[in-house]
TIVEXVEX-184957 format. One record per residue (C-alpha): residue in one letter; y, z, x. Coordinates in steps of 0.001 Angstrom, whole numbers, padded with zeros to 6 digits, always signed. Example, Ala and Ser with C-alpha at 12.3 -4.5 7.8 and 13.67 -1.06 7.14 Angstrom:
// TIVEXVEX-184957
a-004500+007800+012300;s-001060+007140+013670;
//
This chain:
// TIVEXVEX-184957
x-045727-012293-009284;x-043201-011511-006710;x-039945-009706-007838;x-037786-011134-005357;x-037370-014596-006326;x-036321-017585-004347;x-033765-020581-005049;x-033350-023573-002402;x-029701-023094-000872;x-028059-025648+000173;x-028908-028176+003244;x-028964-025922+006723;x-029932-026610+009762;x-034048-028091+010379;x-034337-025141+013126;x-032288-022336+010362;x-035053-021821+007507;x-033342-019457+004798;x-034136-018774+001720;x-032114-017609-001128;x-032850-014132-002770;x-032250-014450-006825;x-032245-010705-006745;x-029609-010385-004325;x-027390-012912-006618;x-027743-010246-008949;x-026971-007478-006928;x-023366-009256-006047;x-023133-009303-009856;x-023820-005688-010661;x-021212-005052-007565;x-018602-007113-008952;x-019217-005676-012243;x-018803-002323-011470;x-015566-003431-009277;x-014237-004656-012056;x-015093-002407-014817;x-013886+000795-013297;x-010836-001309-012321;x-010075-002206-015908;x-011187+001461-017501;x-011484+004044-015295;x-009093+005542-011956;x-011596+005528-009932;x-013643+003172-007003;x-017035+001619-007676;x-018559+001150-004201;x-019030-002231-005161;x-017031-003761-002706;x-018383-001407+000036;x-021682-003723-001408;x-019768-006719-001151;x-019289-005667+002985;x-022946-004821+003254;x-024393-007869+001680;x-021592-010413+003930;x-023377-008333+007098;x-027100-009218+005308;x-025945-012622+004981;x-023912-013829+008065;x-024461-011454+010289;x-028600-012057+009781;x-028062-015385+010257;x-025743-015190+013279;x-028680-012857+014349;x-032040-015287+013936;x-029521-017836+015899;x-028975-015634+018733;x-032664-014373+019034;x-033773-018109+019387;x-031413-019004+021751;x-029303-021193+020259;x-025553-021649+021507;x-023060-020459+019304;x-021548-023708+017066;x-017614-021679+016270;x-016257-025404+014944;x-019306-025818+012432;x-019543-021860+011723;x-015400-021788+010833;x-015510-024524+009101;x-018073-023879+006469;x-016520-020412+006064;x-012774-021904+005803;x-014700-024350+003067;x-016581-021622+001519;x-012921-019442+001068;x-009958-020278+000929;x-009984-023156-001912;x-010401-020340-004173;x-008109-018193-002476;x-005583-020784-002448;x-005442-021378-005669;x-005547-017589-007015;x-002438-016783-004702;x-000325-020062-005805;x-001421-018653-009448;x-000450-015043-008726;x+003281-016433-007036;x+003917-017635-010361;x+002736-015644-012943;x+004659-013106-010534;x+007847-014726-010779;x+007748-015083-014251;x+007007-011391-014695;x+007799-009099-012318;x+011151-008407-011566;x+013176-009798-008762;x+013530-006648-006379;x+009870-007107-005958;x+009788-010809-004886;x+010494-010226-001549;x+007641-007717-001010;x+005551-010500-003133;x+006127-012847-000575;x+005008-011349+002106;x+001957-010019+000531;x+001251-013742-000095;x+001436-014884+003612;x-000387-011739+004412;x-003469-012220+002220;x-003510-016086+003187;x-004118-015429+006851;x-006616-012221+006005;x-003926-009077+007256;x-003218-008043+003909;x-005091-004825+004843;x-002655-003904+007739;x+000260-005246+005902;x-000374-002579+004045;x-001159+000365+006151;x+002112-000560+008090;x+003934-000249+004908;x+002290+002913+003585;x+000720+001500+000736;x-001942+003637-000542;x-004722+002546-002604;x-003844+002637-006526;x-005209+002510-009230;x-004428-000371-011707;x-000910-000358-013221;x+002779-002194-013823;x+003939-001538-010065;x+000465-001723-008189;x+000582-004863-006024;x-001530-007879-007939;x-002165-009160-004274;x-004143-005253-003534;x-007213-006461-003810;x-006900-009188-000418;x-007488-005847+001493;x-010763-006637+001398;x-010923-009963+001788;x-009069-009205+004724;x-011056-007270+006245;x-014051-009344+005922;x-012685-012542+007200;x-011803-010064+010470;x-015176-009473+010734;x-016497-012896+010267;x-014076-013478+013498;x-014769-010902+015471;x-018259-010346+015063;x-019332-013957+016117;x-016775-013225+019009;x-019084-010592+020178;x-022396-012464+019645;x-020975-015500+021652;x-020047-013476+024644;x-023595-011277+024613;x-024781-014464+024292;x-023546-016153+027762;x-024561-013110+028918;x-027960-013250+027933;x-028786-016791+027927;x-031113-017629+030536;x-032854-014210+029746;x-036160-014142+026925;x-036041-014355+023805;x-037215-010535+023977;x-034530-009319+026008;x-031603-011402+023968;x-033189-009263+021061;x-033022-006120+022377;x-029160-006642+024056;x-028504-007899+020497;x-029752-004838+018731;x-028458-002546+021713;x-024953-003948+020766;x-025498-003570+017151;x-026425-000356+016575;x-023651+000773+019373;x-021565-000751+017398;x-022245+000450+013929;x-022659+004053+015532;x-019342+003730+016956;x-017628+002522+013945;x-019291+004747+011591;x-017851+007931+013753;x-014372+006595+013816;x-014304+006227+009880;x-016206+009574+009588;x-012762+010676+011769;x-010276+008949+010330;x-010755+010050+006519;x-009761+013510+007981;x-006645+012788+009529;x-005209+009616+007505;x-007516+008716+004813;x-005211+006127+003339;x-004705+004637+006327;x-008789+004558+006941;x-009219+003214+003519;x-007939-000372+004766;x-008644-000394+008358;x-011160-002835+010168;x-012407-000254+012627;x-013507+001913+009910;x-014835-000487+007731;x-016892-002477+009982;x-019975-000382+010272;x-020366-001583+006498;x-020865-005476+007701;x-023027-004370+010625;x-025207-002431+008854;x-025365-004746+006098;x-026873-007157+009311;x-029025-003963+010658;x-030822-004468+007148;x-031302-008441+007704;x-032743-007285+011266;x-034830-004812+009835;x-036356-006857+006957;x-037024-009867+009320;x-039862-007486+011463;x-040858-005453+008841;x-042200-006440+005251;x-042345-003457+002807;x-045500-002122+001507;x-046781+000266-001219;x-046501+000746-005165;x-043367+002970-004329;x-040790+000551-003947;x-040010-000278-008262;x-039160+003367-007531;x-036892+003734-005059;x-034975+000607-006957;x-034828+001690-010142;x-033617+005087-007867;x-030911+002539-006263;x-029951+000610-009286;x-029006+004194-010973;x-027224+005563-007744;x-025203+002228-007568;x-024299+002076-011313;x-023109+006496-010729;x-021928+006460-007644;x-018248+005527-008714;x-018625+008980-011060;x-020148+011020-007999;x-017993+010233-005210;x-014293+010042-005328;x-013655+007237-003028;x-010309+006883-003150;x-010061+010368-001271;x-013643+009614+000668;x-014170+006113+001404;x-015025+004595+004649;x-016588+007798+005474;x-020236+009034+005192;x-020019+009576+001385;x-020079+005563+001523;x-023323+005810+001952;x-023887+006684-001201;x-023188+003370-002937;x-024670+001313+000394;x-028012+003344+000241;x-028430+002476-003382;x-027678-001265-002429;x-030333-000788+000617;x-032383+000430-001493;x-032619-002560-003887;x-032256-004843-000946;x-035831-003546+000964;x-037329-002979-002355;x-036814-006383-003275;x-038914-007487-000418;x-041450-005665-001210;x-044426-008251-003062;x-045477-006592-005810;x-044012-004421-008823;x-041694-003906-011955;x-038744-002983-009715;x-035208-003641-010574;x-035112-006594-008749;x-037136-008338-011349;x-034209-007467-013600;x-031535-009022-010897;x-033419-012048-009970;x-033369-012703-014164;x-031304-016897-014381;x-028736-015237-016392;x-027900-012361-014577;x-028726-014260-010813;x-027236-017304-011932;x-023800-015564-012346;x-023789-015178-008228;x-022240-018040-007395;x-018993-017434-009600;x-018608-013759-008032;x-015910-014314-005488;x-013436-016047-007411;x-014101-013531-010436;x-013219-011000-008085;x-010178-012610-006589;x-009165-013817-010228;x-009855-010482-012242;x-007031-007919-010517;x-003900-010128-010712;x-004664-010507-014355;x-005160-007151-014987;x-002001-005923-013179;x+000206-008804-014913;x-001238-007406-018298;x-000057-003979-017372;x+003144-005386-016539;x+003700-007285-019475;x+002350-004847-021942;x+004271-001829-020486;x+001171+000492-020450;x-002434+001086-019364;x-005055-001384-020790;x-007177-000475-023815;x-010801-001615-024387;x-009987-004604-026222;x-007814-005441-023522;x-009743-005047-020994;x-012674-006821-022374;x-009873-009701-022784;x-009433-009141-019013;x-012763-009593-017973;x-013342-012686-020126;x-010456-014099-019066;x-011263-013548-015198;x-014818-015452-016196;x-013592-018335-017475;x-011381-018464-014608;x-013734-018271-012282;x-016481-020725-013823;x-013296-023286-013441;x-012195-022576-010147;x-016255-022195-009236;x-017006-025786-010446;x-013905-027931-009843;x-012492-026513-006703;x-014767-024499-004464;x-017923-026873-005379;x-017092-029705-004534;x-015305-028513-001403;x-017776-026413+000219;x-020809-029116+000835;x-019551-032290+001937;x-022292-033929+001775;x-023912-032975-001325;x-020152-033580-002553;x-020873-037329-001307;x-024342-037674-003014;x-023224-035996-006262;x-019630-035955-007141;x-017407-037652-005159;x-014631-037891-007593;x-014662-034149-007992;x-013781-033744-004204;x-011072-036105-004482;x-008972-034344-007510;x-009599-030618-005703;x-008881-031793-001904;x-005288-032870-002745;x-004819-030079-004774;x-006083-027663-002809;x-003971-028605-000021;x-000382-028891-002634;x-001057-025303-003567;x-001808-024892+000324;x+001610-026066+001220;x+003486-024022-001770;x+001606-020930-001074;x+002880-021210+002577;x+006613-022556+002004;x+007546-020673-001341;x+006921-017526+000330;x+008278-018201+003773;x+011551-020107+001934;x+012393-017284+000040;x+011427-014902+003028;x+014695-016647+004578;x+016831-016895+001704;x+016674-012925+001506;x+017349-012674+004964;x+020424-014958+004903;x+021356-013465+001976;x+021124-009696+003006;x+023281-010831+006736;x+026101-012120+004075;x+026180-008841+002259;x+026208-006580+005213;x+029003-008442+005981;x+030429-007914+002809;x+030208-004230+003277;x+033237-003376+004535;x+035267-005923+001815;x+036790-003145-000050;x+038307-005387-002633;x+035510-007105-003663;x+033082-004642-003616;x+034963-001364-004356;x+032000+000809-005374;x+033601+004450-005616;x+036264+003137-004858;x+036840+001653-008282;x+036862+005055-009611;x+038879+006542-007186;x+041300+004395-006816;x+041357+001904-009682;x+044827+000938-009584;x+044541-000671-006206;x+040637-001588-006394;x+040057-003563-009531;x+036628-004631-010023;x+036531-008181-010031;x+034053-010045-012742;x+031127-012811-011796;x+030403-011066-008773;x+026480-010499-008014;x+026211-006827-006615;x+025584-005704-003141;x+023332-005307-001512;x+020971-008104-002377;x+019062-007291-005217;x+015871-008067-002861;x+016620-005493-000428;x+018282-003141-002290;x+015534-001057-002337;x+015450-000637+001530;x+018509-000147+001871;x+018367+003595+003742;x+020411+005599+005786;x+020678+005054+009472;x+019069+008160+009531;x+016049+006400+008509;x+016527+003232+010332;x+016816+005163+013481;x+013467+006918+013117;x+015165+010517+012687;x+013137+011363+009640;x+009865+012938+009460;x+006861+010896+008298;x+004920+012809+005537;x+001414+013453+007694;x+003254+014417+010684;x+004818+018224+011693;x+006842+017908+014649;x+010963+017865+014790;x+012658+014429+015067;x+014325+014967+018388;x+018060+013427+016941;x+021185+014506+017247;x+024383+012363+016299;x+028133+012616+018215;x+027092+015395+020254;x+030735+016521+020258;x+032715+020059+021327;x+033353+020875+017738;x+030872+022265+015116;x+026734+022251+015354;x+025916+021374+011856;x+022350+020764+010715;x+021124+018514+007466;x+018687+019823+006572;x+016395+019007+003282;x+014280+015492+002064;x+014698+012409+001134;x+017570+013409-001151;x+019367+015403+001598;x+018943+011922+003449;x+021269+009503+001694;x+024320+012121+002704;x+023863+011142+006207;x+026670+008417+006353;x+029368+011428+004732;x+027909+013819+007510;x+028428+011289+010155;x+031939+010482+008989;x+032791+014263+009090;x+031091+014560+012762;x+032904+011607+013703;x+036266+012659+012397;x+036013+016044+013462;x+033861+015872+016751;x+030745+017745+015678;x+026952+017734+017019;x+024955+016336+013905;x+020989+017464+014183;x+019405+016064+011170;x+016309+018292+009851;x+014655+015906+007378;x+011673+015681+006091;x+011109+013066+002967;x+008726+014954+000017;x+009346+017831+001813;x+010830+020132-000649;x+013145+022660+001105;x+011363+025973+000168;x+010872+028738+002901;x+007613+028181+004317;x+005639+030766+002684;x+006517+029791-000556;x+004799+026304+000324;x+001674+025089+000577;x-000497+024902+003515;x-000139+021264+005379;x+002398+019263+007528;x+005140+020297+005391;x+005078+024329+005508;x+004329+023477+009507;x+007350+021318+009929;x+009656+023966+007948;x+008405+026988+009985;x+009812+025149+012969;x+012733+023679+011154;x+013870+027184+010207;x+013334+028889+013835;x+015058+025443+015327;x+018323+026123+012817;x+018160+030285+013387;x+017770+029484+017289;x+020583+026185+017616;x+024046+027984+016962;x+024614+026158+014048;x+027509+026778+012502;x+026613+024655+009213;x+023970+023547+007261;x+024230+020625+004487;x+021658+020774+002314;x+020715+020532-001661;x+021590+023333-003771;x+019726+022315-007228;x+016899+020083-008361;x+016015+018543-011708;x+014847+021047-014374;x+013350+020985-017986;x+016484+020621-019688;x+019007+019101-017178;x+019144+020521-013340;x+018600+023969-012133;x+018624+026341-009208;x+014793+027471-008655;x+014269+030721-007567;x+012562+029205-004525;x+015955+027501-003492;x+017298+030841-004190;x+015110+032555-001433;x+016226+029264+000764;x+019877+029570+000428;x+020082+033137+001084;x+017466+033134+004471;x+020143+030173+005765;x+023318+032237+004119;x+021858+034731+006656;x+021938+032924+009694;x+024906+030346+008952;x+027796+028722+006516;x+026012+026418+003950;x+027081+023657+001935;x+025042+023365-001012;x+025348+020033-002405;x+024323+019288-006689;x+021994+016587-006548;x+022374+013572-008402;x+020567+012872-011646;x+016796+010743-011580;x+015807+008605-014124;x+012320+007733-015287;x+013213+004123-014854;x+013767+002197-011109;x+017564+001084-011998;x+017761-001705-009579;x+014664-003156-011424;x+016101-002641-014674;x+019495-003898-013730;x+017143-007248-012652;x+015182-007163-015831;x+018166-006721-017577;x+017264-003706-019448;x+019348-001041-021225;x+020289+000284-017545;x+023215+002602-018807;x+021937+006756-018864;x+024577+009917-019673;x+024985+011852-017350;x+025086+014759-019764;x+020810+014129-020127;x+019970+014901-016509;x+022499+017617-015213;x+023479+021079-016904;x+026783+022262-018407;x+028118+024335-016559;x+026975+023370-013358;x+023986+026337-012227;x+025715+027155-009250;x+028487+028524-010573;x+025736+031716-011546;x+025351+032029-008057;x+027091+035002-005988;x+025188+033990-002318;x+028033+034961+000564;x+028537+032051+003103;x+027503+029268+000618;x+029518+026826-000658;x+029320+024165-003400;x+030044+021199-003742;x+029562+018790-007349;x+030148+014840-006641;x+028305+013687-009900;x+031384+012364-011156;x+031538+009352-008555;x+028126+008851-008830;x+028334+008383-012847;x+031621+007472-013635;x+032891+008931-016805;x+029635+010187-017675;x+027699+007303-017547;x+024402+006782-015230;x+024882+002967-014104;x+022756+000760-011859;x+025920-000339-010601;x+029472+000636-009896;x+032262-001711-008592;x+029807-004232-007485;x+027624-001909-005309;x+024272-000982-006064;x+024304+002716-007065;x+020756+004081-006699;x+017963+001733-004731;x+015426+003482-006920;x+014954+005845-009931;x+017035+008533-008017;x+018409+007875-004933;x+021833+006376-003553;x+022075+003329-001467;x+023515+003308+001564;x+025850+000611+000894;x+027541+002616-002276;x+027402+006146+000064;x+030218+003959+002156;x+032518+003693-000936;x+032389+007151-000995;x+032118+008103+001957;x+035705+009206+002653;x+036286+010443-000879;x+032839+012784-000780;x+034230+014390+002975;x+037652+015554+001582;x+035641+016823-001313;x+032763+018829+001417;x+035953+019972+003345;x+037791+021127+001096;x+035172+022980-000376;x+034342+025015+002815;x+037920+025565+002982;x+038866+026788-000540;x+035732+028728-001119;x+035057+030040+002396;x+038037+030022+004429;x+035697+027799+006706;x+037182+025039+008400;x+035527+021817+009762;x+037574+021006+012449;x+037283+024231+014036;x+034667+026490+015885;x+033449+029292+015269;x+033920+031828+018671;x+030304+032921+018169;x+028767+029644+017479;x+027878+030323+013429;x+029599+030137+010819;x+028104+033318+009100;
//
């Protein structure tokens, strides 16, 4: 009896014999399994949908194959049509599902980032969508995006594009040539191809491995060898007593190989081959005649049978695992996980048998269920429309939204921020007024340091090449990360005011240590020539933060220390106290409308730890008070958005303060250093 059972499929082509392999119909279920179990309880990746690539290369790329080989013109209408039919019914209705179960959850400084993920996953660029906006694979929680998952998806409908691209124009090539010679262009291409691919991932793990993680190029030597296979198989039928071996072998490797290889820090690379080999392996073994392999285990009816629902359990089980995070506040348990999973199943037998059924075969659809087709069609298509216009609607309602409160930015009276506290008698804050800026943006709302490009990305090493005013007065440097950043706008007003040369030296999670007391990587390379750019440039000030969160309120590490006194000896420094952090993302809190309100007292030290130390040519400078008024940590203060994330300051309150936080820098420099802004010093430093 043959392990590798066969099913009729449905009606193909007279001149397109297929059959249908039970014991790959299991394999897809042990892949989606393992997806979704190490989703649900473990940190880690499966390889499962590496498997998922492989077997959509076995699969379509096989059978774009065997029509090439006999000469047949490419059909694109027919082939996009059945795939269109085949997925996005399901799709449809998971995203319309997720948009509202998103809504209802998540809070509102997400939705705009929701939207677009929805657009991007419904025309398959989710995966670049989220390389461009640095979104590195995560592991299941509250703020991981319940639309991750369309990576792949993604990435697959690219290929199922651009791989029938290929064939089509190899094939006008080749037409009027044998059917030898089309086979051997089509393997010459293939294997080129693969090759090719399989180099560049092998390359890109090493120099952006998140990046790699989601990118086409470096996933598509999964597809085409997945096709490579269905090449191999159709001129070569395995022999020996071996083969319940090597699956047994493959179904153990597969099941491990999420425990072996890290692929969150390896994947596309060659340790992929790790979970592909084991799926090759059951794949050749299985057609193989004889044996007690594991593929009589994976063509069982119960375990095979449960093929057909594996694409929408896949697409249905993340979203509701995320949302549970979300609305239980913490990492799933067994119980709820196995919840999860049975939840996704159900789903997915529904979604199975009353949308993508009766939508994918036409014509069986006519013989067999008519009605069926005619509930799902015009529901299909509603959710269609919704998942397009809810998304793109409130795309532009942001947008007009965000125009009205840059606008609003310099209306003092309404929106007072620090002013408020300043100045109270003349800037009342005014009730029933919805803070700027909009609560969707808020959290993008940077610098125009940022927006200008003048900060340094995390992988890379080299100086921004910025400078701001370029004036006859001072050469000051700021110089630190992200939370140096948001005290561009008070620079610029002082370099404005006082006609300096700005040179920004900023580096976002780049702690500013002296190189040797940092680890080896872009940021100990970027400091070593931020420190020889600021002991070479005649600066006669550097801005830059003088304390950082401690144990028990804020603190001067001796590392800062050994940073204050190597720029102390080249130059004046301001040393500015950095503003409190909070374990919670105020703007989403503020949203949420959670207990929002923090003392200040809880995140910064009394006295302040500068005032311990005796460093000539620094100066401090303590702002907290503006920040938290009166004490008290609030999302926001005199209608402005105080912090666009746990810890640091939007923009659009730095301009309240703007003018208030300069005096305050000046006078500072002044009163503690005899150093005065508006003038030079004769030898070009301030030291």
């Amino acid at each position: 009896m043959s392990s590798a059972v066969t099913t009729p499929t449905a009606p193909t082509p007279p001149d397109t014999p297929t059959v249908r392999r039970a014991d790959l119909e299991g394999l897809r279920v042990v892949a989606i399994f393992l997806v979704a179990a190490y989703h649900v309880w473990t940190t880690r990746v499966s390889g499962g949908v590496d498997v998922f690539l492989l077997l959509s290369g076995f699969f379509v790329g096989g059978s774009l194959w065997r029509q090439f080989v006999a000469g047949r013109p490419p059909r694109p209408r027919a082939y996009a049509a059945k795939q269109v039919r085949r997925l996005v019914p399901t799709m449809i209705v998971v995203l319309a599902a997720t948009i509202v179960a998103f809504v209802v959850l998540a809070p509102r400084t997400r939705w705009l980032e929701g939207a677009e993920e929805t657009l991007a996953s419904l025309f398959y660029v989710e995966n670049w969508w989220l390389t461009l906006n640095g979104q590195q694979y995560g592991a299941a929680e509250a703020t991981t995006s319940p639309w991750q998952h369309f990576w792949s998806m993604s990435a697959q409908g690219q290929f199922f594009v651009l791989v029938p691209v290929l064939f089509a124009l190899l094939w006008l090539v080749t037409r009027h040539r044998t059917e030898r010679t089309r086979e051997i262009a089509f393997l010459w291409l293939l294997v080129v191809a693969t090759a090719a691919s399989f180099l560049y991932a092998g390359y890109a793990v090493t120099v952006d491995q998140a990046a790699a993680y989601y990118s086409t190029p470096a996933r598509l030597w999964e597809f085409l060898l997945g096709t490579l296979v269905a090449v191999l198989l159709r001129r070569w039928s395995p022999r020996g007593r071996l083969w319940p071996v090597v699956s047994w072998a493959g179904l153990l490797t597969l099941v491990l190989a999420g425990f072996v290889v890290d692929g969150k820090a390896a994947f596309p690379g060659p340790w992929t081959l790790v979970p592909l080999g084991a799926a090759i392996a059951l794949i050749v073994s299985g057609a193989a005649p004889h044996g007690f392999g594991a593929s009589r285990l994976l063509s069982l009816r119960w375990i095979a049978g449960c093929g057909k629902y594996t694409y929408a359990f896949y697409l249905w089980h993340w979203p509701i695992l995320i949302f549970t995070s979300l609305y239980l506040g913490r990492e799933t348990g067994w119980l709820a996980g196995i919840a999860i999973l049975g939840t996704a199943g159900v789903l997915s037998v529904l979604t199975y048998h009353l949308v993508e059924q009766p939508l994918r075969s036409p014509r069986a659809v006519k013989e067999r269920a008519p009605r069926s087709r005619w509930v799902a069609l015009p529901l299909v298509t509603a959710l269609g429309l919704f998942t397009v216009i809810a998304p793109v609607g409130w795309t532009a309602s942001v947008a007009m939204r965000t125009a009205q409160a840059a606008d609003s930015d310099d209306d003092f009276l309404t929106y007072p921020g620090a002013l408020s506290v300043t100045s109270p008698e003349i800037y009342q804050v005014a009730d029933g007024v919805e803070p700027i800026p909009a609560i969707d943006t808020v959290s993008t709302d940077f610098s125009q340091l940022v927006l200008d490009g003048c900060t340094v990305a995390l992988d890379d090493s080299e100086l921004a090449d910025c400078s701001y005013v370029d004036g006859s007065g001072l050469r000051v440097a700021l110089f630190g990360a992200s939370h140096s950043e948001h005290w561009f706008e008070v620079a610029l007003e002082l370099a404005e005011e006082n006609d300096w040369t700005l040179v920004p030296f900023v580096k976002p999670a780049c702690v500013p240590a002296l190189p040797e007391e940092t680890v080896e990587g872009p940021c100990r390379d970027w400091l070593v020539s931020t420190y020889d750019a600021i002991e070479s440039g005649g600066f006669d000030l550097v801005i830059t933060t003088a304390t950082r969160p401690g144990e028990d309120g804020d603190e001067v590490p001796s590392f800062y220390v050994s940073m204050l006194e190597k720029l102390s000896s080249i130059t004046t420094v301001l040393g500015i106290r950095d503003n409190p952090g909070f374990a919670v993302d105020m703007p989403e809190c503020y949203a949420m409308g959670g207990e929002c309100d923090f003392p200040l007292s809880d995140y910064l030290s009394s006295p302040s730890p500068t005032d311990a130390l005796d460093i000539p040519h620094v100066a401090y400078v303590d702002v907290n008070d503006l920040i938290c008024p009166d004490g008290i940590c609030s999302p926001v203060v005199g209608n402005r958005f105080v912090f666009r994330d746990q810890s640091h300051l939007t923009t659009t309150y730095m301009v309240s303060m703007q003018v208030e936080v300069a005096q305050r820098w000046s006078d500072a420099l002044r009163d503690q250093l005899d150093f005065d802004v508006a003038e030079r010093h004769p030898d070009g430093a301030g030291a």
